[in-house]
C-alpha positions in Angstrom: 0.0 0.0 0.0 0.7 3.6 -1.0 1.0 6.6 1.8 -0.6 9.4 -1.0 1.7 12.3 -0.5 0.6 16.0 0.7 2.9 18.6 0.9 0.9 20.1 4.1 -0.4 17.4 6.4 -2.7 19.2 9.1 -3.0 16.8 11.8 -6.0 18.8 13.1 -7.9 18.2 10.3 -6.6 14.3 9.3 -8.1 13.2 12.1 -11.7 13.9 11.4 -12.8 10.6 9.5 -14.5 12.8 7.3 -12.0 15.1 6.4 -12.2 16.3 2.7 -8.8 15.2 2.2 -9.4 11.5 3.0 -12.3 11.6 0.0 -9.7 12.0 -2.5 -7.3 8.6 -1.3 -8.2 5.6 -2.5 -8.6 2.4 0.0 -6.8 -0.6 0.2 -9.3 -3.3 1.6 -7.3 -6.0 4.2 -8.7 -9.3 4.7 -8.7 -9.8 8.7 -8.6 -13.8 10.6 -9.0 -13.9 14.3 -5.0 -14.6 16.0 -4.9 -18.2 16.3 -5.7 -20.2 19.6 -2.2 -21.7 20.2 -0.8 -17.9 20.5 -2.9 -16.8 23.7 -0.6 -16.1 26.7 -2.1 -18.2 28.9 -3.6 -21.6 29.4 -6.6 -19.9 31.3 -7.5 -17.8 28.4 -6.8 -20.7 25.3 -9.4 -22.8 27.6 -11.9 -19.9 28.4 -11.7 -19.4 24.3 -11.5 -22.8 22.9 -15.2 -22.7 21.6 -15.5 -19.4 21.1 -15.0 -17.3 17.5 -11.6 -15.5 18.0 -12.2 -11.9 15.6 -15.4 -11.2 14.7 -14.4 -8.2 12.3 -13.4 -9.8 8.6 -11.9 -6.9 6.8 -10.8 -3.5 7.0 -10.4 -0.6 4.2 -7.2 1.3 4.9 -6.1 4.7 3.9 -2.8 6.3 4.7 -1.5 9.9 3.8 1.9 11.6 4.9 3.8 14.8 4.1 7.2 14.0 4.8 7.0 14.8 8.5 3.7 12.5 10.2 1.7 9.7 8.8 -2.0 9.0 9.5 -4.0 6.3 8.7 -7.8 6.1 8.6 -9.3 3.1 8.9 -13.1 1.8 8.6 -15.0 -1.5 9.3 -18.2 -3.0 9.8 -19.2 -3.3 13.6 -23.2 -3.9 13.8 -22.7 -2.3 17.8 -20.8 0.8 19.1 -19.0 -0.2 22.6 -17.6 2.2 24.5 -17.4 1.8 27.7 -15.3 -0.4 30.1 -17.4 -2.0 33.2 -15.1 -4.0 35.2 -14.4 -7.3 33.7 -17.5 -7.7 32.0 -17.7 -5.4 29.3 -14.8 -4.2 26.5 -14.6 -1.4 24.2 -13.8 -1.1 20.5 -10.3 -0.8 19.0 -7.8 -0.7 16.7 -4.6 -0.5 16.1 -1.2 0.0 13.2 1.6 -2.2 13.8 4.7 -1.4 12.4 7.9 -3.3 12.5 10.9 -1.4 14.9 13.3 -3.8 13.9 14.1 -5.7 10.9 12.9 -8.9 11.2 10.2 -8.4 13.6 7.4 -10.9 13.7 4.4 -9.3 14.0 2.0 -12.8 14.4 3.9 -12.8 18.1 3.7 -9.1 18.7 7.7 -8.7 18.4 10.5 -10.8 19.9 13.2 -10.5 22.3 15.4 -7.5 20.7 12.6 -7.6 18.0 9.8 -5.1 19.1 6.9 -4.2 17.3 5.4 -0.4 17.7 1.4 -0.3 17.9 -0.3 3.0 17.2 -3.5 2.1 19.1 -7.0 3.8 19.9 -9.8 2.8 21.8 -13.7 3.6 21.5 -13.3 5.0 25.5 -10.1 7.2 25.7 -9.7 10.4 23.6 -6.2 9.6 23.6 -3.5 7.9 21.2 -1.9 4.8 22.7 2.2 4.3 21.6 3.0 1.3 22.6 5.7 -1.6 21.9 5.8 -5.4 22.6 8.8 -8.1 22.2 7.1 -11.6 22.4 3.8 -12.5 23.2 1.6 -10.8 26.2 4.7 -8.4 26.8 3.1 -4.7 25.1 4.2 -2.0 27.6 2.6 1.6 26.6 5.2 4.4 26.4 3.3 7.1 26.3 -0.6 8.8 25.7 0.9 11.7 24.0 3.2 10.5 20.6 -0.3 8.8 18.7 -2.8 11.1 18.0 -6.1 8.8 17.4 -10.0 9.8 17.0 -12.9 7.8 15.5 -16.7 8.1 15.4 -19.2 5.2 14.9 -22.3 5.7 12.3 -24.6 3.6 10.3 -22.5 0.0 11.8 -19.1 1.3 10.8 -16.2 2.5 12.9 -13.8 5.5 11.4 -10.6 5.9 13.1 -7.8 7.6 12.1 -4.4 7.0 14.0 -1.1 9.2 13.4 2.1 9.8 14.3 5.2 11.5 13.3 7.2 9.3 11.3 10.8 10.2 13.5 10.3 10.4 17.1 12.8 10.4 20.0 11.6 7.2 21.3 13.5 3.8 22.0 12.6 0.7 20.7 10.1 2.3 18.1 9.1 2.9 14.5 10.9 5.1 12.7 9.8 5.6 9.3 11.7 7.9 6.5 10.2 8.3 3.5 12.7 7.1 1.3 12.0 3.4 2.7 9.5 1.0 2.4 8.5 -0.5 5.5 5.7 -2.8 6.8 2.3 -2.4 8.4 -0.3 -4.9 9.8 -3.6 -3.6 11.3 -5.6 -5.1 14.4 -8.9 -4.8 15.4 -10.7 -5.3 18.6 -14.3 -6.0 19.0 -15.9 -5.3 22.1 -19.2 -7.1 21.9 -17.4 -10.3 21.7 -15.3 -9.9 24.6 -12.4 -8.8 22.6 -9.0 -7.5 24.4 -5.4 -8.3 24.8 -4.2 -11.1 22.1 -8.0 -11.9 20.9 -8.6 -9.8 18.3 -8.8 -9.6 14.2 -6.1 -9.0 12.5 -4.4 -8.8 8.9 -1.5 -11.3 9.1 2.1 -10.8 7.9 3.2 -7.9 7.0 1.3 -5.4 4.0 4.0 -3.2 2.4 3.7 0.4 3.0 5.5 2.8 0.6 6.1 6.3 1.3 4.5 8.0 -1.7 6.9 10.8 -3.0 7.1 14.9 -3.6 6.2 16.0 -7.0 9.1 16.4 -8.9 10.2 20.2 -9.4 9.5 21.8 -12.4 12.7 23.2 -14.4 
């Protein structure tokens, strides 16, 4: 997938789901499985889930712009119920989240590895904040911070819009950082709350999509 290119990338603006500017980008739709069985952290929670369906959301349309400086992606998916809100252990809200690799060779189907992290941009239906947050190995994502990720989505007609940015450099260890003059990877996660969805069960697309960092217009001469 292509990041289109804007030579002024107001943050403010991309993160309305409606924005004008995400009308002219065209999607790429990603084909989500629920994260197999054998990958839960625990023995408690591959036996609580053992006869239940694992990713109830199937697919995902994904945009992404940049402007040399941040990157935002908007994403959008079917979700026949809006869940916000957390009530102790009983009740989950929606979410979503970009991985990207922050090391080459980082296995995203295990969220990362030892010296191998993986950086999720994440959002969630009941905080206004972004989530940055990094995991090497399986049930080992530690949030870094509620201020680097800049997230906001709305719900309407039984879809979810969320966009999620970030800058692509940041002065962060054990992170993405992206420069446009690389490719890089991307693999998108999504939680759904009616089902009980958190943690490691959750939708998501697989290995990772490339994501190319559309160019400047060449200069005129």
């Amino acid at each position: 997938m292509k990041a289109h290119y804007l030579a002024k990338l107001d943050l403010d603006a991309a993160l309305d789901p409606q924005a004008k500017l995400w009308q002219d980008v065209g999607a790429t739709s990603l084909k989500l499985d629920g994260t197999p069985l054998g990958l839960q952290p625990t023995g408690a929670i591959r036996a609580a889930w053992a006869d239940k369906q694992i990713g109830l959301v199937d697919n995902v349309g994904v945009k992404a712009v940049h402007d040399g400086q941040n990157l935002a992606f908007h994403l959008v998916w079917r979700d026949a119920t809006e869940n916000r809100n957390t009530v102790d252990n009983t009740s989950f809200p929606d979410a979503a989240a970009v991985f990207l690799p922050a090391a080459a060779g980082a296995p995203v189907i295990t969220m990362g590895a030892p010296n191998l992290p993986v950086n999720a941009w994440y959002w969630r239906a009941d905080d206004l904040r972004g989530h940055h947050v990094v995991a090497e190995g399986i049930g080992t994502t530690d949030t870094i911070d509620y201020k680097t990720v800049r997230a906001r989505g709305f719900w309407s007609q039984d879809h979810w819009h969320v966009v999620i940015a970030r800058a692509l450099r940041v002065d962060s260890p054990r992170v993405a950082q992206l420069d446009a003059s690389i490719s890089s990877g991307f693999s998108v996660a999504i939680w759904d709350g009616s089902n009980g969805e958190r943690a490691g069960i959750k939708s998501f697309s697989g290995d990772w999509q490339a994501l190319k960092l559309g160019a400047a217009p060449a200069a005129r001469t």
